[in-house]
N, C-alpha and C positions, 0 to 999 in steps of 0.2 A: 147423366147419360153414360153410364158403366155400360162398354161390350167391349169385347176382343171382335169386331169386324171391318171389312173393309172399306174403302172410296163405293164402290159398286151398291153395297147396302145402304147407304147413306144417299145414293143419285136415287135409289128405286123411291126410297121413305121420302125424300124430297116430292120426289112425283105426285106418292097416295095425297101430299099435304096441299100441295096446289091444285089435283083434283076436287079436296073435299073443299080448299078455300073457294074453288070456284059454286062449288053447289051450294054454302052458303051463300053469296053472293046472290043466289039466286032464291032464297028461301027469304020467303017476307016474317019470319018470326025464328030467327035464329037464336041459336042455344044459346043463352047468358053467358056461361062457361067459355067458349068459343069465342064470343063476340068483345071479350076481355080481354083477348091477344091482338083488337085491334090496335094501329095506333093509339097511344093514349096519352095524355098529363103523365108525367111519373108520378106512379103510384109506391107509396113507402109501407111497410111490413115488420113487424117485430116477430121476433123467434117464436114467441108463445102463438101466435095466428099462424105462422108457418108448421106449425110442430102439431096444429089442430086440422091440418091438410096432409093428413095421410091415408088419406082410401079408407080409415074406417070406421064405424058407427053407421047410422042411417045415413040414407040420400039424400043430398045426391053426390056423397064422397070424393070431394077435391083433391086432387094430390097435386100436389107443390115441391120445388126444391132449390133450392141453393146453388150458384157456383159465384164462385167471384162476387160475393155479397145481388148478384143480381137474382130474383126470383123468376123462378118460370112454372109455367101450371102445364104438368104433362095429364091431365084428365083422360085427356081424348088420345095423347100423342101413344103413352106408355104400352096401348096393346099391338103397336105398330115398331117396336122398338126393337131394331135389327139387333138386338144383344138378347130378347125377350120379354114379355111382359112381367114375369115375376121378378125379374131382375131388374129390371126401372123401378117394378113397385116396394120393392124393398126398401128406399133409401126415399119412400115418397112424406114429406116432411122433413127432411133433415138437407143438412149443406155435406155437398157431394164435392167437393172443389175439389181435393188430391183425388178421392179415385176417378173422377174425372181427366185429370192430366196424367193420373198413370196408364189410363188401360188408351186412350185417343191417339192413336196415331197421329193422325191427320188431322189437324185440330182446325184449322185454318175451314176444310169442308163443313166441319162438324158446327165449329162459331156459327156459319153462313145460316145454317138451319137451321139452330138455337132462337132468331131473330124473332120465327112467328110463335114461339111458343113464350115468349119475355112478356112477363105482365105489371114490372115494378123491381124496389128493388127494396133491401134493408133500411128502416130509418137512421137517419144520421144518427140518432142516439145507443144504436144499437151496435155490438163488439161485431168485429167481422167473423170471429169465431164464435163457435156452440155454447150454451152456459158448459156442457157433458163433455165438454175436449180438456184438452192441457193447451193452453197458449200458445206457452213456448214449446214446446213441444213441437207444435205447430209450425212454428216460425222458423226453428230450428229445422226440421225435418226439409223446409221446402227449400231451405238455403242448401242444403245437402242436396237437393234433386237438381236445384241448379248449376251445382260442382259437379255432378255425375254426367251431365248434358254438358257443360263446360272440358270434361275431361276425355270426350267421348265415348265415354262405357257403352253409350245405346248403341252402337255400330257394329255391327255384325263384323266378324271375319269370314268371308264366303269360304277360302278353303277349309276353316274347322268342319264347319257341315259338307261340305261335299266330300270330304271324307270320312265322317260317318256315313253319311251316305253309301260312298261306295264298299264300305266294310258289309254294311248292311244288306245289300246287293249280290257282295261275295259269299256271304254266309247263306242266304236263300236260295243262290246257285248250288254250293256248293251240298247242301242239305240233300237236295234231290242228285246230286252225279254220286254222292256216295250210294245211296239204293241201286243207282243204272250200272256202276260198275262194280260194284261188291256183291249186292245181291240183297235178299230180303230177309236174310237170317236175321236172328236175333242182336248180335252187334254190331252190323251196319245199320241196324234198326235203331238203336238206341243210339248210335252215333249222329245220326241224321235228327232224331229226334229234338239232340240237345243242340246241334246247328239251327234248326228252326226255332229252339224257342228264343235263341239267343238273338235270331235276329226280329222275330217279331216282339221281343223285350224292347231291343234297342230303334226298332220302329215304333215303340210307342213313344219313347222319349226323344224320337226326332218328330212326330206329328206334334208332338206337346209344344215346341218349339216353334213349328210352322204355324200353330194356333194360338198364339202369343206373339205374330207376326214379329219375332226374330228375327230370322236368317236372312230374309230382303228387306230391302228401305223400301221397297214397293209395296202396297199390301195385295195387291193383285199376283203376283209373283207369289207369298206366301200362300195365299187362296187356292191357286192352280198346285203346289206341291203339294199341299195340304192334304186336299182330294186324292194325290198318285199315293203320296203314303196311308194315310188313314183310309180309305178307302180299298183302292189295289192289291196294297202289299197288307193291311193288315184284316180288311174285308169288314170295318164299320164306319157309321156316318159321318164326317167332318161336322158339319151344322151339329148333330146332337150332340158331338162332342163339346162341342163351345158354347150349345144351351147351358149344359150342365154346368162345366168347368166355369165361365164367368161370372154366375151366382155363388160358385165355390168361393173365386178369389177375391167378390165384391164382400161378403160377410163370412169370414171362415169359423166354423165349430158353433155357429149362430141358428140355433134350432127353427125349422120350418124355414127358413133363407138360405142355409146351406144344403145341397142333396146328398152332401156325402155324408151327413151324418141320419139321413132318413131312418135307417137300420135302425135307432130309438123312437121307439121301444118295443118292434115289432121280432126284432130277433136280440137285439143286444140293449141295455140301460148302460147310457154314455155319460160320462160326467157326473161329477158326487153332487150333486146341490139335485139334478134332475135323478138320482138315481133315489136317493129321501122322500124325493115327493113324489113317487114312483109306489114305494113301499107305503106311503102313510094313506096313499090313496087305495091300497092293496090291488093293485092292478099288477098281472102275471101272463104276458102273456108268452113266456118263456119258465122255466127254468132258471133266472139269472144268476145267481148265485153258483151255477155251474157254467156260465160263458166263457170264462176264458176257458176251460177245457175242448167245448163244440167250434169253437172260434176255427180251429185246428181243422178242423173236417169239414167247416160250410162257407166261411167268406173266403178263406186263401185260392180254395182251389175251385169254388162254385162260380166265383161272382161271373167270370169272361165266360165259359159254356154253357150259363143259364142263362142269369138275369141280364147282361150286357148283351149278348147273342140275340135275346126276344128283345128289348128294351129297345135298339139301337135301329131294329127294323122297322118298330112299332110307331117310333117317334118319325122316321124317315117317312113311313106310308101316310099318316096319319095329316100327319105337317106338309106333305106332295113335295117331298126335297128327290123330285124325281131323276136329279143329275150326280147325287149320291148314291139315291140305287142303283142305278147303270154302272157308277164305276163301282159299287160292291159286288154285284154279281161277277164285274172281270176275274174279280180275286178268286171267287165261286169255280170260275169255266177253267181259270187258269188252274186250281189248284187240286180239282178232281180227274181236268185230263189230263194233265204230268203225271200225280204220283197215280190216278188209277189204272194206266197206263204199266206201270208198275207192282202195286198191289191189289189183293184180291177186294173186295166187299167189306168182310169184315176188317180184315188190316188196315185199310184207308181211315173206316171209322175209327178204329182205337186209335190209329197214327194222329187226327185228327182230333179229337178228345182229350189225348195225353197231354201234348204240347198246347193245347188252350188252357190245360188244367195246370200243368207246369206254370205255363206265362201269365197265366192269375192269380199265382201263388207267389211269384216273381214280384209283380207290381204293388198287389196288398198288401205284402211286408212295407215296401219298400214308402207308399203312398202312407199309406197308414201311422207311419211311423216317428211322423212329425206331427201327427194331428191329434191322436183317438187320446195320449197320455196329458193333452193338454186343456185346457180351461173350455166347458163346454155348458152353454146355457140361451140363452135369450139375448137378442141385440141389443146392446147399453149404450150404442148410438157413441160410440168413442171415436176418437181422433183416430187417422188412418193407422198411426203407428202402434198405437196402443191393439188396436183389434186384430191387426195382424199379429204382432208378439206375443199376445196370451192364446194365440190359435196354433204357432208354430216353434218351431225347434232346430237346429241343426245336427247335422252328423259330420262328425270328423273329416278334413281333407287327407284326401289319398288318390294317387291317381288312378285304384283301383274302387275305392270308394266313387266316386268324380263318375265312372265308365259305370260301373254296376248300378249305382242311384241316374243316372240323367243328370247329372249335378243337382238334383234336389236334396241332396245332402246340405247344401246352400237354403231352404226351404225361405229362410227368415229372408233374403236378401231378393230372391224370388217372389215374395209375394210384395215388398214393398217397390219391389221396380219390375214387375210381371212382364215389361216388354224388352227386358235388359238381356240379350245373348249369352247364355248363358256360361261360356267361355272368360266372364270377366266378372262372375259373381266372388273369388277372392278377391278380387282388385278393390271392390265396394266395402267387404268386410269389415278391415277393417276403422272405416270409417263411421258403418250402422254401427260397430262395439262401440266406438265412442260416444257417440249419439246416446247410445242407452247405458254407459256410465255413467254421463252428464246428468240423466235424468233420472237416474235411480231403477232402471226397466232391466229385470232378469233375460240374459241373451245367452240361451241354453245352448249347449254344445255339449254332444255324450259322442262315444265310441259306437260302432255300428250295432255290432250284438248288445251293447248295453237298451240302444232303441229300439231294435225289435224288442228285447225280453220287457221291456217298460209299455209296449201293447197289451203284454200278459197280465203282469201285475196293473194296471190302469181296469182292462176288463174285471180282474180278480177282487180289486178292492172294490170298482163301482157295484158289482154283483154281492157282496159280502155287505155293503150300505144299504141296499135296498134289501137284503134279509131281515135286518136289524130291524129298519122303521119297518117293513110288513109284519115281523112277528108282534111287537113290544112299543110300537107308537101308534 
């Protein structure tokens, strides 16, 4: 049960389940599926039957999964799953037990509702871990989750955010009083420009927080900022944001499970194993071998005033997250009568163009940068730590590094404890280094321009591999 959501979405999914148990209840030929989450005998399961319930092949496509050696059949539950159905089904057949206690807040809620979907559990004979994990690895890592929860990393410090917050705040003000009192010339223009993108940079990387329910021990308190930021100040959906993002951080660089690497192979070939059989297959639907050049002119500065722009409404209309639109259009009313109020028609629009172009070009460095140069293929169903570390990377601490990244220059410490404030991802460091000397796991750390230009060369080589097998394999 992977989601970053809150008590609230878990009381609603409770509801739909005691509705539908009630209408079974009432159906003289209930679904087999269904009627297997009754009470029952314990029922015992080996890996290989669990591993054979994963959604797919012909019907009527069981999905199953693992936590705590106990099995549970989400058939019916996973299209109902406040984190998303693609993101339940991802992990359908396999043992979920750490991304389960990382992303769960409130576990206690979540236990409660696990109960109807229990159908058995592992046989005695069978290892509590994956045959496809590391053991120890295993054992080891959760003993560290336990010292981190022991030492308490998970715990916010409310003043770090509230003042980012209020820098965030200052800068937005202060964007529009330079136009009201200098004027609309060319460098009050450009002055104001770079105060907004600064601060809807830096509102992305506090909404990322609130939807990693961070900043409060509440999740509801996270849920309601969420919205003022992602929504208000920076004018897209919270929910779609956390559609996308939890499938990121449940399988990262894991083709057709992750969305941020969708872009293969429709604008860019990612990863040298998919970029060969890309070429041998002679499929083209780019250019790639000139990617990293276009890179420069279509993802940096396009993604947030295209594809994120249509994408973020589309998903909100579509889904009826009708208390998301409401507070996006705030952002809309708010932000055409300030500055229109100010500039003409056309100036509005480029003011507005610029700085979504700037702040998309901001982010994709920055997002990108832990991800695109590293290990990109097909889910091999690994231990949590393992799929996380061949997915990410870090970037040097600085306390200008720290402020320009969100602290996802931390990226590696961040995806193994996603709900850790991220005020304390040094403090964890270097404990994961240890962990992954212990066990022999490469814990990358480069200089910041070293990781941007290693998006270039990653694009360059993977484009240069699928030349090779298109021409001559």
């Amino acid at each position: 049960m992977v989601l970053l959501q809150g008590d609230g979405d878990w009381v609603a999914a409770d509801r739909d389940q005691k509705r539908d148990q009630k209408h079974q209840d009432q159906d003289p030929d209930p679904d087999p599926v269904v009627a297997a989450s009754a009470p029952w005998p314990c029922r015992c399961f080996t890996w290989e039957e669990i591993a054979q319930r994963s959604g797919r092949g012909p019907p009527p496509q069981d999905r199953w999964l693992v936590i705590d050696r106990k099995v549970y059949d989400i058939s019916h539950f996973y299209r109902r799953h406040p984190g998303g159905a693609r993101l339940l089904g991802s992990h359908a057949g396999q043992d979920v037990t750490d991304a389960f206690v990382a992303f769960h807040v409130d576990k206690l809620l979540v236990n409660k509702y696990l109960k109807s979907l229990l159908i058995g559990e592992l046989a005695p004979d069978q290892p509590s871990i994956e045959p496809t994990k590391n053991k120890m690895l295993v054992k080891d890592f959760r003993e560290l989750r336990a010292s981190v929860e022991k030492m308490g990393l998970l715990k916010p410090n409310k003043l770090f955010f509230f003042l980012h917050l209020a820098h965030i705040l200052l800068l937005d003000t202060a964007a529009w009083l330079v136009l009201f009192y200098f004027g609309t010339s060319l460098m009050p223009f450009i002055v104001s420009l770079v105060m907004m993108t600064i601060s809807q940079v830096q509102a992305s990387w506090l909404q990322h927080d609130l939807g990693h329910l961070s900043v409060f021990r509440k999740t509801k308190w996270n849920h309601l900022l969420h919205k003022f930021v992602m929504c208000h100040l920076i004018g897209a959906s919270a929910k779609w944001w956390t559609l996308l993002h939890s499938r990121h951080h449940a399988k990262p660089n894991c083709f057709q499970k992750d969305p941020d690497i969708d872009m293969h192979p429709f604008l860019f070939t990612l990863g040298k194993k998919f970029s060969v059989e890309l070429g041998i297959k002679k499929k083209k639907y780019m250019p790639y071998n000139h990617q990293h050049k276009y890179f420069f002119i279509t993802l940096p500065p396009l993604l947030f005033p295209t594809y994120f722009q249509c994408h973020t409404f589309y998903i909100a209309y579509t889904k009826r997250y009708w208390v998301d639109l409401a507070w996006m259009l705030t952002f809309y009313i708010r932000f055409f009568f300030t500055y229109g109020s100010l500039l003409e028609i056309k100036s509005l629009l480029a003011y507005y163009f610029i700085f979504r172009m700037l702040e998309s070009s901001w982010f994709v460095w920055v997002s990108q940068m832990n991800h695109i140069p590293m290990d990109i293929y097909y889910d091999k169903n690994l231990d949590w730590v393992s799929t996380q570390l061949q997915a990410t990377c870090n970037v040097e601490q600085s306390l200008f590094n720290d402020w320009f990244t969100g602290h996802l220059n931390f990226q590696i410490e961040h995806h193994l404890f996603p709900t850790m404030p991220r005020h304390n991802y040094w403090k964890v460091a270097p404990l994961v280094k240890s962990l992954c000397a212990k066990h022999g796991i490469e814990y990358q750390c480069k200089p910041l321009l070293t990781a941007f230009a290693d998006i270039v060369h990653s694009l360059k080589n993977s484009g240069e591999l699928w030349l090779d097998a298109y021409l001559h394999k």
